[in-house]
C-alpha positions as CSV (number, residue, x, y, z in Angstrom):
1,X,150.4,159.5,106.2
2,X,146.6,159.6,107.1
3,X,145.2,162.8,109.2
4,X,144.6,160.5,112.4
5,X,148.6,159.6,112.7
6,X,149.4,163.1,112.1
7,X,147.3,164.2,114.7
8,X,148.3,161.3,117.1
9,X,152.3,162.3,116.6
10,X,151.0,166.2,117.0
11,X,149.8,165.5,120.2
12,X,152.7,163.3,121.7
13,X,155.1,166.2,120.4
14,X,153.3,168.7,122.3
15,X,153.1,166.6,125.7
16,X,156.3,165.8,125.7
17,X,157.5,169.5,125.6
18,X,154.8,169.6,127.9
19,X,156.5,166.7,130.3
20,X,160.1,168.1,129.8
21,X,159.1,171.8,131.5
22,X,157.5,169.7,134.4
23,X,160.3,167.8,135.1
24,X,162.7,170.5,135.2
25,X,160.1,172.2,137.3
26,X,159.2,169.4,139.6
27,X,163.2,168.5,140.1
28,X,163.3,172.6,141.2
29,X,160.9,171.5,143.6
30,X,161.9,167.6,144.7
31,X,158.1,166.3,143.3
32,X,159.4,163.1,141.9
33,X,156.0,161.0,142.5
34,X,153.8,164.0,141.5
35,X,156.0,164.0,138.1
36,X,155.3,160.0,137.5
37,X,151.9,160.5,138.2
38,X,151.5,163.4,135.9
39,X,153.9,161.6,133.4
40,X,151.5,158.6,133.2
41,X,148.1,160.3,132.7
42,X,149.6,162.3,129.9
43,X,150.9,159.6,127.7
44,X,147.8,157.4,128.4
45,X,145.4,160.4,127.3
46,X,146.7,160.8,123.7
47,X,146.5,156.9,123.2
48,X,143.1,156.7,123.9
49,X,142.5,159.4,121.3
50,X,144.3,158.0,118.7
51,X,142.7,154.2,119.8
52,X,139.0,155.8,119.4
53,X,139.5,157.4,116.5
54,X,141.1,154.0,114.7
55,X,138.0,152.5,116.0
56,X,136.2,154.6,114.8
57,X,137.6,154.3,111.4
58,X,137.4,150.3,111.6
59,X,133.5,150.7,111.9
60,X,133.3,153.4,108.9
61,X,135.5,150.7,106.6
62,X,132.6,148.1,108.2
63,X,130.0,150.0,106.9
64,X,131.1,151.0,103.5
65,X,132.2,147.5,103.6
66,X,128.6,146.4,103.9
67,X,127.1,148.4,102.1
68,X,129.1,147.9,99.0
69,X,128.6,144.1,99.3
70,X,124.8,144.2,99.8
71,X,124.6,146.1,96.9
72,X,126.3,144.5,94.9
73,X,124.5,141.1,95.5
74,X,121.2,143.2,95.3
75,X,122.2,143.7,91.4
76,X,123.5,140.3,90.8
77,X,120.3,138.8,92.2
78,X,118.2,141.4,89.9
79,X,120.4,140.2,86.7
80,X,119.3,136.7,87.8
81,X,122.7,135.6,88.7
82,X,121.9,134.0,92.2
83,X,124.6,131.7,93.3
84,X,127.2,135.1,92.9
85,X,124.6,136.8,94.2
86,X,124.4,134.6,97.3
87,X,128.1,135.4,97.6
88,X,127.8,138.9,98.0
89,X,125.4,138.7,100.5
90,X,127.6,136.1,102.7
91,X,130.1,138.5,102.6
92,X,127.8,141.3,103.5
93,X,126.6,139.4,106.1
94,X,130.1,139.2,107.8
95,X,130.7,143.2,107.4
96,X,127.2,143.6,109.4
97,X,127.6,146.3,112.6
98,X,124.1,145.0,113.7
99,X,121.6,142.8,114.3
100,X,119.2,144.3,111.7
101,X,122.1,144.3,109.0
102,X,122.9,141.0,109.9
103,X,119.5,139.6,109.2
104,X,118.8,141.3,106.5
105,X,121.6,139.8,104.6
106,X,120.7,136.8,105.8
107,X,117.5,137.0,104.2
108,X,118.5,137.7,101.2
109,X,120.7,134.6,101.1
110,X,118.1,132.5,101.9
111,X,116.2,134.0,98.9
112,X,119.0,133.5,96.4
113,X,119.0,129.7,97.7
114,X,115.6,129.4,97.1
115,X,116.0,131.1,93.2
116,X,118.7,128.6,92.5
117,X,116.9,125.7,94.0
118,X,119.5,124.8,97.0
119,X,117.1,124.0,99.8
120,X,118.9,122.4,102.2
121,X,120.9,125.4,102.3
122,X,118.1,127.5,102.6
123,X,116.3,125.6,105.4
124,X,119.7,125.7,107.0
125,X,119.5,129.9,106.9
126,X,115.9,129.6,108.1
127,X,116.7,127.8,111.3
128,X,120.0,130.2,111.8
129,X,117.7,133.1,111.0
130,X,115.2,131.7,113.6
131,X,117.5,130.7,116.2
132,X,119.5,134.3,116.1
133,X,117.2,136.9,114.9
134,X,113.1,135.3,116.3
135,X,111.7,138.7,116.2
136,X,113.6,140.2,113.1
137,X,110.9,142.2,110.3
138,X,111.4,138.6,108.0
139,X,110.6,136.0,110.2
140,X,107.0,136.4,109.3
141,X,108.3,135.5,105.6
142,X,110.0,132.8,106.6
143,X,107.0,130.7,106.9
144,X,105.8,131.5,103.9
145,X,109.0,130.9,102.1
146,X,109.8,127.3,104.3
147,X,105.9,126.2,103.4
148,X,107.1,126.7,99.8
149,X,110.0,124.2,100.2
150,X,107.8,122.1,101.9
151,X,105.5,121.9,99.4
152,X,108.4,121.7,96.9
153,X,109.7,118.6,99.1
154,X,106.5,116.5,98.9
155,X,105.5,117.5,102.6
156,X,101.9,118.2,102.0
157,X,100.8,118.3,105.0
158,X,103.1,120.4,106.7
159,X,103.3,122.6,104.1
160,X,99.6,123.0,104.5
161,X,99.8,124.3,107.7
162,X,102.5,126.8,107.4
163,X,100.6,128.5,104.6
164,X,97.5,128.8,107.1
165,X,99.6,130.3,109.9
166,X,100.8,133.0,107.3
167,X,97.7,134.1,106.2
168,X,96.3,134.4,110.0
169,X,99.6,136.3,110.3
170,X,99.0,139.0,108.1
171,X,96.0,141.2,106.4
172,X,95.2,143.0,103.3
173,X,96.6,146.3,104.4
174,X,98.7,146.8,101.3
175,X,98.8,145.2,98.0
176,X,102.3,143.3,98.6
177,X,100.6,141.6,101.9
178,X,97.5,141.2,99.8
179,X,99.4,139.1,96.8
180,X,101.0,137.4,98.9
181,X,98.1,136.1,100.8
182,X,96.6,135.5,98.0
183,X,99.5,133.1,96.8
184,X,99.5,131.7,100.1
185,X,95.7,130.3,99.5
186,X,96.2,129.3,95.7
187,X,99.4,127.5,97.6
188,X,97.2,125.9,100.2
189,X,95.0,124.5,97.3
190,X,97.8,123.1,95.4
191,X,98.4,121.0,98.6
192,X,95.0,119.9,99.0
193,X,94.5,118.8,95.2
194,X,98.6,116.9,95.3
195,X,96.9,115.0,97.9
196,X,93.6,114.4,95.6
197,X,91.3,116.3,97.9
198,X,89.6,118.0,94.6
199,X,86.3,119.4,96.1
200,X,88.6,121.1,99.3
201,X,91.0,122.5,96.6
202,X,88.3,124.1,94.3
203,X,87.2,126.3,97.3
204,X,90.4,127.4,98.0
205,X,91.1,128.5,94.3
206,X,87.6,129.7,93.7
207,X,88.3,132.5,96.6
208,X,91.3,133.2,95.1
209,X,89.2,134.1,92.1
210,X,86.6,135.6,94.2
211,X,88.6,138.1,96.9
212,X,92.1,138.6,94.8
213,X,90.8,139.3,91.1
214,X,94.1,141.5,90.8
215,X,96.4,138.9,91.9
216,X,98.8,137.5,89.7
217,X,97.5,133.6,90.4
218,X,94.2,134.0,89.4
219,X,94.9,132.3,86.2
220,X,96.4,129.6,87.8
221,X,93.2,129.1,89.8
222,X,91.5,129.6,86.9
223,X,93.1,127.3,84.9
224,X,92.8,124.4,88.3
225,X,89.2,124.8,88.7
226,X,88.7,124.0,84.9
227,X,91.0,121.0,85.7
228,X,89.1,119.8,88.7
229,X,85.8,119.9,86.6
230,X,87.7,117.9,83.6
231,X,88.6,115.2,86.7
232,X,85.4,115.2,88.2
233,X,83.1,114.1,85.3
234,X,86.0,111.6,83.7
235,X,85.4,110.0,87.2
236,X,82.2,109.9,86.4
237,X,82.0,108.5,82.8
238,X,84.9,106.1,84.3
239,X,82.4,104.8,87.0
240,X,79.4,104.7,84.3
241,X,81.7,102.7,82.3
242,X,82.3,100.0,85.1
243,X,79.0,99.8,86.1
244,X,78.1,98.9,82.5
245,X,81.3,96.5,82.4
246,X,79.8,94.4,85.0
247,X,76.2,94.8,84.3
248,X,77.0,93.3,81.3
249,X,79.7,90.7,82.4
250,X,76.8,89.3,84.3
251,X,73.9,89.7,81.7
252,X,76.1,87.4,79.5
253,X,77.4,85.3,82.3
254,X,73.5,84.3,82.7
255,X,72.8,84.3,79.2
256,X,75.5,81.8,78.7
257,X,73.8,80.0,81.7
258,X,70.7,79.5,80.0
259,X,72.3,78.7,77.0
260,X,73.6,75.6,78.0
261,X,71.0,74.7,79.9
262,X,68.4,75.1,76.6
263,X,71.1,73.3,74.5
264,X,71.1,70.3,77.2
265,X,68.0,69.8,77.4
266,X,67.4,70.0,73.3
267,X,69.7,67.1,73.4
268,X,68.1,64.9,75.7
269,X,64.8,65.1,73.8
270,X,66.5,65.2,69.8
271,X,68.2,61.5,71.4
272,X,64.8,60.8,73.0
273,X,62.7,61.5,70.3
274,X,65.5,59.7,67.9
275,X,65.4,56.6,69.5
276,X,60.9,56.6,69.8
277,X,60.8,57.3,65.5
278,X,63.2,54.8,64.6
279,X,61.5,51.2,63.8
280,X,64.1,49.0,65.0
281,X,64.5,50.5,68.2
282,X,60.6,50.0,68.5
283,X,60.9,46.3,67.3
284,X,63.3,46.0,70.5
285,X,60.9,47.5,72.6
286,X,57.8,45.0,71.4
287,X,60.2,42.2,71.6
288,X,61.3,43.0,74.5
289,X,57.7,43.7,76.0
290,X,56.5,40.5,74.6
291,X,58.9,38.6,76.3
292,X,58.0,39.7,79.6
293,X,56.1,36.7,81.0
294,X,52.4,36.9,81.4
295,X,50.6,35.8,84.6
296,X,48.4,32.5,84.0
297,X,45.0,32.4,84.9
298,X,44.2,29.6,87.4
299,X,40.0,29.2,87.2
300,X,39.0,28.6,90.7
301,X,36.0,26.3,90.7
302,X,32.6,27.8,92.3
303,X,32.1,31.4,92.1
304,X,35.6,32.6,90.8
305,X,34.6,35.2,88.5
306,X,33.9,37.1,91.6
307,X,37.1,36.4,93.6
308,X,39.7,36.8,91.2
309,X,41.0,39.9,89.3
310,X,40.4,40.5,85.7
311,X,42.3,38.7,83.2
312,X,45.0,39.8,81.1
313,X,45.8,38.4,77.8
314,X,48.9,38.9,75.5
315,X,47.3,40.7,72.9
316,X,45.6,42.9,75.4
317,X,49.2,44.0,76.8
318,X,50.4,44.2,73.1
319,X,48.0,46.9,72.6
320,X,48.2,48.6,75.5
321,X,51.9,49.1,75.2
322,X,51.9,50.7,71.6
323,X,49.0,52.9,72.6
324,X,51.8,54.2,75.8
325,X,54.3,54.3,73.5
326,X,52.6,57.0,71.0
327,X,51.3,59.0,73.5
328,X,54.9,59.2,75.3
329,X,55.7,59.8,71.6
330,X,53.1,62.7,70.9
331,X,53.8,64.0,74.4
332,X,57.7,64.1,73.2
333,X,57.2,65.9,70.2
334,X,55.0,68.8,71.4
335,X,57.6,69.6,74.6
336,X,60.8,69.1,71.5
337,X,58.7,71.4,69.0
338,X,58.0,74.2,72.4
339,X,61.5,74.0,73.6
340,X,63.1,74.5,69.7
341,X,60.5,77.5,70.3
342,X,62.2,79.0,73.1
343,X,65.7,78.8,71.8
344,X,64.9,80.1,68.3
345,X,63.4,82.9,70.3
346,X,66.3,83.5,72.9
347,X,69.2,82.7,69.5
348,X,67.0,85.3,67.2
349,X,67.5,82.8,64.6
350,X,65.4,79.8,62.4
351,X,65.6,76.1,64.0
352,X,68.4,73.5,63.1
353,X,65.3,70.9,62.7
C-alpha cells in the first residue's frame, strides 16, 4: 500500500471517531440537521485530499513519463536511428504537461522525418506545429527546415523565398545563427544555379566565401564557383564553335556555288570551241553559208552607180564569213584559256586541257 492510501484511510478513521462523539452529542442535544451538515463537510474534506494528492501523482508519472521518452529518442536520433527515434518522441509528445514540452517534441519529430527522408510527414508536423504552437522558440527554424524540403521537392522558387525570410529573420549574434545563415545563402544559390541563373548564383556563393570563411559550406561554394567558371567558358567555346559551323557551312555553300557556275560555263565554251576546230563542222557552216541566196544586181540604165548600193559578190561573202568565223574563233579561245585560268586558280590544281 502506497503512503497516499494510508494517509487517505488515516484520516477517514479519525473523522469518523470524530462523527460518532458528535452524534452522540448532538442526539443529547436534538441537533439532527446541524449533525448532517457537519457529517457532510467532514467526509467531503478528506476526499479532496486524497483526490489532490492522486492528481498530483498523475502529473509526477507525466513528467517522468516525458522525460524518460524525450530522452530516449534524443539518444536514438544521436546513434542515427531516426525512425525509432521519431517514436520516442511521438510518445513524448503525448506525456507533454505544456505547451512548450509539447512543441518541443514536436520538433524533434519533424527533424527525425527530415533525417530519414519522410517529407510529407514532416511538412505535415510543420503545419500542426504552425497551426498550434505560431509563436513557439522553433517556428523561426521551421522555415529554414520547410525551404529545405522545398528545395528537395524541385520547388525553386518557393524555396528561394523562404531561405530569404530566414536570413532577414535572424543575425550573426552567435556562431549557430551564423552557420546557419550562412547555409541559408549557399542554399539560396543552389536554387538560383538549379534554375540556370549562373551569374546570380556565383554572388551568392562568393559571399558565402567572403562573410562565413569558418562555415562549414565554404567548400561547397568553393567547389560551385569553380563549376560555374568550367560552364561559363564551355558556353563559350560551344558558341565559338557554332559560329564557325555556320561560317563555314556558308563559305562552302558559296564555294560550291561558284563551282558549278565555273564548271557550266567551261562546258559551254570546251562544246563551243569543239564544234569551231573541227573541219567538218566548218564544211557545214560554208555549205551552208554558200547556199544562202545572193541578191542579183539589176543595172539601172543612166546614172545607176550613184543610186544603187554597192554590190556584193559570192566570193566577197565567202571571205567575209571565214574571216568572222576565226575571229569568233580567236575571241573563243582567249575567254576558254582565261576561264581554265580562274578555275585552276579557285581548284589549286593544273588544267584538264
Amino acid at each position: 500500500m502506497n503512503k497516499p492510501t494510508a494517509l487517505c484511510e488515516k484520516i477517514l478513521i479519525s473523522y469518523f471517531a470524530f462523527f460518532t462523539e458528535i452524534q452522540y452529542n448532538m442526539s443529547m442535544r436534538k441537533g439532527i440537521r446541524f449533525f448532517w451538515v457537519m457529517f457532510v463537510a467532514l467526509m467531503l474534506f478528506p476526499a479532496g485530499i486524497c483526490a489532490a494528492q492522486g492528481n498530483a501523482r498523475v502529473t509526477t508519472t507525466a513528467q517522468s513519463q516525458f522525460a524518460r521518452r524525450f530522452q530516449n529518442g534524443a539518444e536514438l536520433y544521436a546513434m542515427s536511428r531516426w525512425q525509432e527515434a521519431t517514436i520516442e518522441f511521438r510518445r513524448a509528445q503525448e506525456n507533454a504537461q505544456t505547451l512548450n514540452e509539447w512543441a518541443q517534441s514536436l520538433y524533434w519529430v519533424i527533424l527525425s522525418e527530415l533525417a530519414f527522408s519522410d517529407y510529407g510527414s514532416a511538412l505535415r508536423d510543420m503545419d500542426e506545429l504552425d497551426r498550434h504552437a505560431p509563436h513557439s522558440t522553433y517556428t523561426r527554424d521551421m522555415v529554414y527546415h520547410r525551404a529545405r524540403v522545398y528545395f528537395i521537392q524541385g520547388f525553386f522558387d518557393d524555396a528561394l523565398l523562404l531561405f530569404n525570410r530566414f536570413t532577414n529573420s535572424v543575425t550573426d549574434s552567435d556562431r549557430v545563427t551564423s552557420d546557419r545563415r550562412a547555409a541559408s545563402f549557399f542554399w539560396m544559390g543552389e536554387c538560383l544555379y538549379s534554375m540556370g541563373q549562373l551569374e546570380e548564383a556565383e554572388k551568392f556563393y562568393s559571399w558565402v566565401l567572403a562573410r562565413y570563411p569558418q562555415s562549414v559550406k565554404v567548400e561547397a561554394a568553393s567547389y560551385r564557383i569553380d563549376l560555374i567558371k568550367q560552364k561559363k567558358i564551355e558556353a563559350e567555346l560551344l558558341a565559338l564553335l557554332q559560329l564557325s559551323h555556320e561560317e563555314s557551312l556558308r563559305t562552302s555553300e558559296d564555294y560550291q556555288r561558284t563551282i558549278r557556275t565555273y564548271e557550266h560555263t567551261l562546258n559551254i565554251y570546251q562544246r563551243r570551241i569543239a564544234e569551231l576546230a573541227n573541219p567538218a563542222a566548218n564544211q557545214n557552216l560554208r555549205d551552208t553559208q554558200a547556199a544562202v541566196p545572193v541578191t542579183p544586181q539589176i543595172e539601172i540604165p543612166g546614172n545607176a552607180s550613184q543610186d544603187k548600193p554597192p554590190s556584193v559578190t559570192e566570193e566577197s561573202v565567202s571571205e567575209n564569213n571565214l574571216v568572222s568565223d576565226v575571229n569568233q574563233n580567236d575571241d573563243l579561245m582567249e575567254r576558254a584559256i582565261q576561264l581554265r585560268n580562274d578555275v585552276q586558280r579557285i581548284l589549286g590544281g593544273e588544267g584538264a586541257w
